[in-house]
N, C-alpha and C positions, 0 to 999 in steps of 0.2 A: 504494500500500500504506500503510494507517495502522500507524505505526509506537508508537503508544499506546494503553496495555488501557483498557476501557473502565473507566468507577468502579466495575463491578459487580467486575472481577479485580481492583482495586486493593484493594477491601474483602477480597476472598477470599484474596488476596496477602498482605496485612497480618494477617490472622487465622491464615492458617498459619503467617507466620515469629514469632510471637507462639507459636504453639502450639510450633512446634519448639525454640524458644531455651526457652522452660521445661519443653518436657516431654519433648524427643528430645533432645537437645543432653544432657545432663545424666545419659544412660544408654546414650551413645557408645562411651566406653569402655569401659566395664563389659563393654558388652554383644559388642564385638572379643574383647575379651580370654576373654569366657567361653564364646566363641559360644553367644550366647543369644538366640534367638527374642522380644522385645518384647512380648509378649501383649497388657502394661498399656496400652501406647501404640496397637494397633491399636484396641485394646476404647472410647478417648477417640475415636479418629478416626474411630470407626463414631457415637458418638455427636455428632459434630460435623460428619457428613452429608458426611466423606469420599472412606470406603471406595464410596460409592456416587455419586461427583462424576458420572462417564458414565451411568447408567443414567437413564433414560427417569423423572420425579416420579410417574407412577401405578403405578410400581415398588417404589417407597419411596427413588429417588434424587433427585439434582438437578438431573439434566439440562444439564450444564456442557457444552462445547465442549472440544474435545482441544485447544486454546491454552491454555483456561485448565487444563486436566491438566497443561500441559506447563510452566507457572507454578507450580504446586502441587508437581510434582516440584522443580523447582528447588531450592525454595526447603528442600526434607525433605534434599535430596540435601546441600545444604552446611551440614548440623550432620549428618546420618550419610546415608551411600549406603547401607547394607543396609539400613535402613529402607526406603529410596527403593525398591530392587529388589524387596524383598516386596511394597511396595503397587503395585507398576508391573505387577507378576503377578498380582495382584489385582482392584486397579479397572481392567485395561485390560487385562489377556492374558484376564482372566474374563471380569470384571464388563460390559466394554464389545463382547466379543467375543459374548457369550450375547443380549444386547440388541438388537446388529445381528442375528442370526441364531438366535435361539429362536423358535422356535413362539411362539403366545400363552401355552398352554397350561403351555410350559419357563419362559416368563418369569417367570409369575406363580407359578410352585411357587418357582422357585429365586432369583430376585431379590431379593425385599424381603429375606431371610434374610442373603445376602450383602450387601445396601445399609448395613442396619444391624452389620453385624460380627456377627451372630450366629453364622454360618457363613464360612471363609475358601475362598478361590478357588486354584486353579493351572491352566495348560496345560501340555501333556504331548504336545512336538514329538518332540524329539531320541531317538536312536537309539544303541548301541552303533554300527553300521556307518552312523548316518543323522544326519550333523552338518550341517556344509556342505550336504550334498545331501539336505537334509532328504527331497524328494519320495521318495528312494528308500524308506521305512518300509517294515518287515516284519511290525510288528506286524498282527495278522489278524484280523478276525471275520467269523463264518457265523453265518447267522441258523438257528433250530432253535425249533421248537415256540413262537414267539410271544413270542421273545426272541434275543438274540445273545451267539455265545461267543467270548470276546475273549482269543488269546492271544501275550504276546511280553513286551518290554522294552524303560522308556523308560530313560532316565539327565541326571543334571543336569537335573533338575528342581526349579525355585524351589518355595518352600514346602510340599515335598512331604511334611515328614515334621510338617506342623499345616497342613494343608489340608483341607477336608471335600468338597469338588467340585472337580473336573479337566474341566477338557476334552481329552477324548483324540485326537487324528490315530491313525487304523488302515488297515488294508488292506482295503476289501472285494471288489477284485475284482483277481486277481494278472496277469490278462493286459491291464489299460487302464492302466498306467502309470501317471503322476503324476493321469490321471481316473478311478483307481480308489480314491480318498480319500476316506474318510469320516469325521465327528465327532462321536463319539457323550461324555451326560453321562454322568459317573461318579462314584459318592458313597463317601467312605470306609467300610469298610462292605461292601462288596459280596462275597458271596462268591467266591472264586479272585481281592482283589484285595490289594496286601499291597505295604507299602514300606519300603525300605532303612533301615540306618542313614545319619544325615547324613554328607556327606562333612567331610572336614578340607579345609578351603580356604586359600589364600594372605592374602585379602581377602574383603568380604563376607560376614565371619562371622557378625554378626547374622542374618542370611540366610539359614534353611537350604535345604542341595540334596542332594536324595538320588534313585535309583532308584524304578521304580515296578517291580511285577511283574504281570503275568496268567496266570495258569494256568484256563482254563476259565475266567473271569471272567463270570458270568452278569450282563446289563446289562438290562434292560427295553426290548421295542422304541420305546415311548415316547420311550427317554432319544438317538435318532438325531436329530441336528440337519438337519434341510433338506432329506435323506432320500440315499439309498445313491448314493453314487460323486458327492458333490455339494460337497465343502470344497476343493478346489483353489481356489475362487475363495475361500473363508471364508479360508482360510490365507495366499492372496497379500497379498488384502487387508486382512489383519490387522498383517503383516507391519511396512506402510506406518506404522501407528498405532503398534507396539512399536517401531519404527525412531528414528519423531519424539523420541517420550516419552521414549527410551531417549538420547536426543542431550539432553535438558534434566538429565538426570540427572548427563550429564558436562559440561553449564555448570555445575548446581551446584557440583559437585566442584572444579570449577575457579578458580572464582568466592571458593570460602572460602581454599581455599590461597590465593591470590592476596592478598586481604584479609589474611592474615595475615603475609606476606613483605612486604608495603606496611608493613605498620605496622613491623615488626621494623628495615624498613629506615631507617626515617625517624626511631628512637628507638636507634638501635644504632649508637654512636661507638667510631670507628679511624681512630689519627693524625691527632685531632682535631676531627674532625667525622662526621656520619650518612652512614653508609656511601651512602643516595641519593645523595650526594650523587657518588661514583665513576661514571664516564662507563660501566665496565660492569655495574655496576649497573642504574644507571638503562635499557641499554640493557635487559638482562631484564625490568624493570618495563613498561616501553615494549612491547615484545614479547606480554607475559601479557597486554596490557590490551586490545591492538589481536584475538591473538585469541581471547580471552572474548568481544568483543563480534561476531567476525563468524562465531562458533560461536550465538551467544543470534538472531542475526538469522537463520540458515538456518535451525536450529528455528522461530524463531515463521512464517518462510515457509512451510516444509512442514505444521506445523499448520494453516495457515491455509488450506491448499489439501484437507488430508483435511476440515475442517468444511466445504469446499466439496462434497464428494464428487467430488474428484479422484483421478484413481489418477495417483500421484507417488511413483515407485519413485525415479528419478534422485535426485529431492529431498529424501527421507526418505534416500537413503542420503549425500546429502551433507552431510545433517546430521549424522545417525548416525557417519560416519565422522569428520568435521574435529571435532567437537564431541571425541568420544570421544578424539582422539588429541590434541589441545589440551591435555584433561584431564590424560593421562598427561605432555606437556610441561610443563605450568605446576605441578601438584604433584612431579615433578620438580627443576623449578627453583626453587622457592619452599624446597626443602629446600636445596638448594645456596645461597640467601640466606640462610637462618638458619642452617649450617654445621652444626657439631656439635650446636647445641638442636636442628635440623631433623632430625636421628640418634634423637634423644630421643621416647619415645613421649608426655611429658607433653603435646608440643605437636601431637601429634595430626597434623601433615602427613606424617608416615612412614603413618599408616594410610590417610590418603586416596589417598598412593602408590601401597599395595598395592589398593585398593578401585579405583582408577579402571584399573587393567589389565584390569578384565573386558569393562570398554566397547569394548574395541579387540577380544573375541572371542565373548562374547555374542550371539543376535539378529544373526547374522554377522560372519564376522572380517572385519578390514580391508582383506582382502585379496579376500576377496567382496563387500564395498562396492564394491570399485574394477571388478569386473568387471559391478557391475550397474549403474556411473555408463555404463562402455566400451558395456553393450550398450544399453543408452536412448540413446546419443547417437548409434549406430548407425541405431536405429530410428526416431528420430526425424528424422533427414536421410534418410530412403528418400522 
C-alpha cells in the first residue's frame, strides 16, 4: 500500500486548506451560532471545481478519486464540519451517486448544473420508522399514466431545506422486501413535493436538516434511476463511499482539536513550566496522536479499495466507526487540556465537540458499524 498522495492530491490538498483557512475558517462561527447555510462559500467551491470533484470531466467535473474526496473533506472538516457535511451530501450522496448510476440521459441534464454549484444536491434515505433499518422504507410510488406518484416521509435530511435535486429511496413494490427499492430524481419544484422547517440541532448547525414531504408527488418516468425495484444494490453500494468520506470528516474534526490542545499545551505554564510537560498530559497528547493517525490510515484504506471497485463494507465501516469515535474522544479531550478556555466558545473546541457526535450516528450509529464489522467477518470465514 502507498502510503503517499500523489503531487496531483498534494496540489488539490494545498489548494483547499488554503481555500478553507480564508474563506470557511473565518464564517465558523458565525455560521454555528446563527445556523446559517454558507451559500457564499459553496457558490467559490463550485467555482473552484469542487462541488463537482466525483463527477465524470465531460460532466463539467473533475473526475477525482474518493481518496482524494476523502483529502478534500479532511481538510473542510477541521476549520468547520457542517460545511464538510453539506458538501459530503452533495459531491458524494449526489453528485457521485447520480454519476455511478444515471442514465446518460440523467447525467447530462442534471450534472454539469450540480458540478458547477449552480444547483445543490441531497439524498433522501431515512424514514420516521426507517433509520437503522433503513431497507424497511414506506415511502411509495405507482406509476400512473407515464409518470409516478410518490407518497410518504423522509426526515433528517442534509441540505434539505436549499437543495434543488434529491435523490429519493421509495417503495415500489410492497411485497419484495429490501428488492423492492427504487430511486427515483426529484427536483425542488415538483408538484405534491414540499419540505420542512430546518431542525434545531445540537451540532452541525451550518448544516441544514429538515423533513421532506410527498403527497401525490408527480415525478417524471424519466426521472427512475436504473429502472423499478433496482437500488438495493445503488444504496449498498453507496453506503461504502458515505461511510469512507464520512470517517475523513471525523479525522478532520479530530485533527484541529488536537492541533489546538498541542499548542495550548506547550505554551500554557502551571507550577512553573508547560503543562506538556505533566506525565498526564502528555499521556492525552500521546493518545490523540497515535489515534488520528490510525483513524487517517483506515480511511485512506477503505478509499483506496472503493476507487478499486471493491465492495468493502467491513472496511468503510471500520473507518466510519474508529475515525468517528476518535473524533468524539480527542475533541473531548482537547477541551479537558484547555480547561475552562476549552468551556469557552471563542476557542471553538466546544463546537467541534458538539459537531463531531453526529459521526458516531449518522450514515449508521456505532452500534451498526459494529454489527456490520460482526457480520463481514462472519462471512468472510464461511
Amino acid at each position: 500500500m502507498d502510503f503517499h498522495l500523489s503531487n496531483e492530491q498534494k496540489d488539490i490538498q494545498q489548494m483547499v486548506r488554503d481555500f478553507a483557512q480564508n474563506e470557511i475558517a473565518p464564517r465558523a462561527i458565525e455560521i454555528d451560532r446563527d445556523a446559517r447555510f454558507p451559500a457564499e462559500t459553496f457558490k467559490k467551491m463550485g467555482e473552484l471545481g469542487l462541488l463537482g470533484l466525483l463527477v465524470p470531466s465531460e460532466y463539467g467535473g473533475r473526475g477525482q478519486t474518493v481518496l482524494t474526496c476523502c483529502v478534500v473533506v479532511e481538510e473542510i472538516a477541521s476549520v468547520c464540519a457542517a460545511t464538510s457535511m453539506s458538501y459530503l451530501s452533495h459531491a458524494v450522496l449526489c453528485c457521485h451517486n447520480l454519476s455511478c448510476n444515471g442514465s446518460e440521459e440523467q447525467k447530462r441534464k442534471y450534472l454539469p448544473d450540480l458540478a458547477s454549484g449552480a444547483k445543490l444536491g441531497a439524498i433522501a434515505m431515512t424514514e420516521p420508522n426507517a433509520g437503522s433499518d433503513v431497507l424497511s422504507i414506506e415511502t411509495f410510488a405507482e406509476r400512473r399514466d407515464g409518470q409516478y406518484i410518490i407518497n410518504g416521509k423522509k426526515t433528517f435530511i442534509t441540505n434539505a431545506p436549499v437543495a434543488d435535486v434529491f435523490l429519493v429511496y421509495v417503495r415500489t413494490d410492497k411485497t419484495a422486501g429490501p428488492r423492492g427499492i427504487s430511486q427515483f430524481i426529484v427536483e425542488k419544484g415538483y408538484p405534491g413535493f414540499s419540505v420542512g422547517q430546518p431542525f434545531h440541532k445540537m451540532g452541525m448547525r451550518g448544516s441544514p436538516t429538515a423533513e421532506l414531504f410527498f403527497e401525490d408527488c408527480r415525478v417524471p418516468a424519466e426521472n427512475l434511476v436504473k429502472g423499478e425495484n433496482k437500488a438495493l444494490g445503488i444504496l449498498m453500494g453507496g453506503l461504502d463511499v458515505e461511510r469512507t468520506v464520512g470517517a475523513a470528516m471525523g479525522v478532520g474534526l479530530a485533527q484541529s482539536a488536537f492541533d489546538r490542545a498541542l499548542a495550548y499545551a506547550k505554551q500554557r505554564q502551571q507550577f512553573g513550566q508547560p503543562i506538556i510537560m505533566f506525565e498526564m498530559i502528555a499521556e492525552k497528547v500521546a493518545n490523540m496522536s497515535m489515534e488520528i493517525a490510525a483513524a487517517r490510515l483506515l480511511t485512506h484504506k477503505a478509499a483506496t479499495l472503493c476507487d478499486e471497485g471493491v465492495r468493502c463494507s467491513a472496511e468503510a465501516s471500520h473507518a466510519k466507526l474508529f475515525a468517528s469515535e476518535t473524533s468524539v474522544r480527542v475533541t473531548s479531550e482537547a477541551i479537558q487540556i484547555l480547561g475552562g478556555y476549552g468551556y469557552m466558545q471563542e476557542n471553538e473546541v466546544e463546537r467541534m465537540m458538539r459537531d463531531a457526535k453526529l459521526g458516531t450516528i449518522g450514515a449508521g450509529t456505532s452500534e451498526i458499524q459494529r454489527l456490520i464489522i460482526a457480520r463481514e467477518i462472519v462471512k468472510r470465514s464461511m
